[in-house]
Structures are given as C-alpha cells and as structure tokens.
C-alpha positions in Angstrom: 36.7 3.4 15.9 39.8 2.5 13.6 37.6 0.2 11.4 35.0 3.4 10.9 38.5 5.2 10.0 39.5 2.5 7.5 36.3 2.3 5.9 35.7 5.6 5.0 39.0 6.1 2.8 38.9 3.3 1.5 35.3 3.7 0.2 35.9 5.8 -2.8 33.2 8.3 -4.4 32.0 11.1 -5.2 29.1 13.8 -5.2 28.7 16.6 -7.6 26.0 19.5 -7.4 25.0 21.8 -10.0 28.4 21.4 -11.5 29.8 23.8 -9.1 30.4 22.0 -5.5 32.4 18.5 -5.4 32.8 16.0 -2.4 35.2 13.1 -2.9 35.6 10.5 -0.4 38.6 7.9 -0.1 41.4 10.8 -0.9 44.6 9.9 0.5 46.0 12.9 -0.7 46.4 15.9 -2.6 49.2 16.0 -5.4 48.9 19.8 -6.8 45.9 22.8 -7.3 45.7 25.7 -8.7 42.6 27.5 -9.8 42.7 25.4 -13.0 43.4 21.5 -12.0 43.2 19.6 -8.4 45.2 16.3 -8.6 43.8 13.9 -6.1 45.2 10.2 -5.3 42.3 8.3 -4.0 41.9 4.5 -3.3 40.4 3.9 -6.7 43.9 6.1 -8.6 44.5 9.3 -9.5 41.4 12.0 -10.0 42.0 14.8 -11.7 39.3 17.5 -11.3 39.5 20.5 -14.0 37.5 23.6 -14.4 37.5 27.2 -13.5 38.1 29.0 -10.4 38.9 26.1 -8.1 39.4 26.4 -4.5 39.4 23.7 -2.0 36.7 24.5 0.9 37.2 21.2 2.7 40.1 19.1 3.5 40.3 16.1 6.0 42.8 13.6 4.9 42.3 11.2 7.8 38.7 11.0 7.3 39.8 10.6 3.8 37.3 13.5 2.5 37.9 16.8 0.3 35.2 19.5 -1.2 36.0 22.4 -3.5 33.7 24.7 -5.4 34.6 26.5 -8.3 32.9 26.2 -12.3 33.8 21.9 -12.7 33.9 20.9 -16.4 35.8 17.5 -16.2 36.7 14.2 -14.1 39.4 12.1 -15.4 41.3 9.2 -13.3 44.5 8.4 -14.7 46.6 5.3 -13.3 49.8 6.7 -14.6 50.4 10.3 -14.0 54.3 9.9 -16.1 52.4 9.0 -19.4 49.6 11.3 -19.1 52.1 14.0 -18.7 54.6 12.6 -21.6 51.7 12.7 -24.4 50.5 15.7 -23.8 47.3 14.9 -21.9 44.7 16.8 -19.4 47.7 16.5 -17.0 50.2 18.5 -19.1 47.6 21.5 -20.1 46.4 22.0 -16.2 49.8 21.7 -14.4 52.3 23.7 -16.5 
C-alpha cells in the first residue's frame, strides 16, 4: 500500500476539460490561491494555474491530487518562483 502512495505523487499530470475543470496529479502542495492564480509545487516544479474565478473543489495532498473549476486561460511551470517574481512575470501580476 505505501508503493501505490509513492506512485501516485510522484506521477505528475494533468487533465483539463472544456477549459473550465482541472485535475493535477503529483501535487505536494499548495503555495497560494485566490480567484485569480493557484500556485502548485508538484514533482515535475512549480504549476501555476491562472484564469478567472478559481476555486479549488478537490484537495488530497497525500494522494498527491487537486481539482478546481473556475474560467482556466494559462499553465505555466516555473522552476524558480524568486526570478519570476523579480521580472515582473505571470507570478508578480497574479499574487500581488
């Protein structure tokens, strides 16, 4: 049963519908939301998903799994969240 755990965070992806309902798989955790921006650290780095009206409808860390609904209009990983922030990137604009 702890391999089935392991697995399924570290096996990182994702399924988007219609634009308007995300799953990601292999989140550790969950930096910051708001209706805006959901920063997620996964095992692949940091996910950033942007859009309109964002709510999280599903959070299960330990099975390494979180949904949210809202209007999605981007999906950017960043490596480094201090240089994103420092040029004025996505990260800056959605987390002021």
């Amino acid at each position: 049963m702890e391999n089935m755990h392991n697995l399924n965070i570290t096996n990182h992806h994702f399924e988007l519908i219609a634009r308007n309902e995300l799953r990601v798989f292999g989140v550790s955790d969950v930096h910051s939301f708001n209706d805006e921006g959901i920063l997620l650290e996964t095992t692949m780095g940091l996910l950033t998903v942007g859009g309109n009206n964002l709510r999280i409808t599903k959070l299960n860390l330990e099975q390494g799994e979180v949904c949210l609904r809202g209007e999605i209009s981007t999906l950017v990983y960043n490596d480094d969240l201090s240089s994103s922030s420092r040029s004025g990137g996505i990260m800056s604009r959605l987390f002021k």
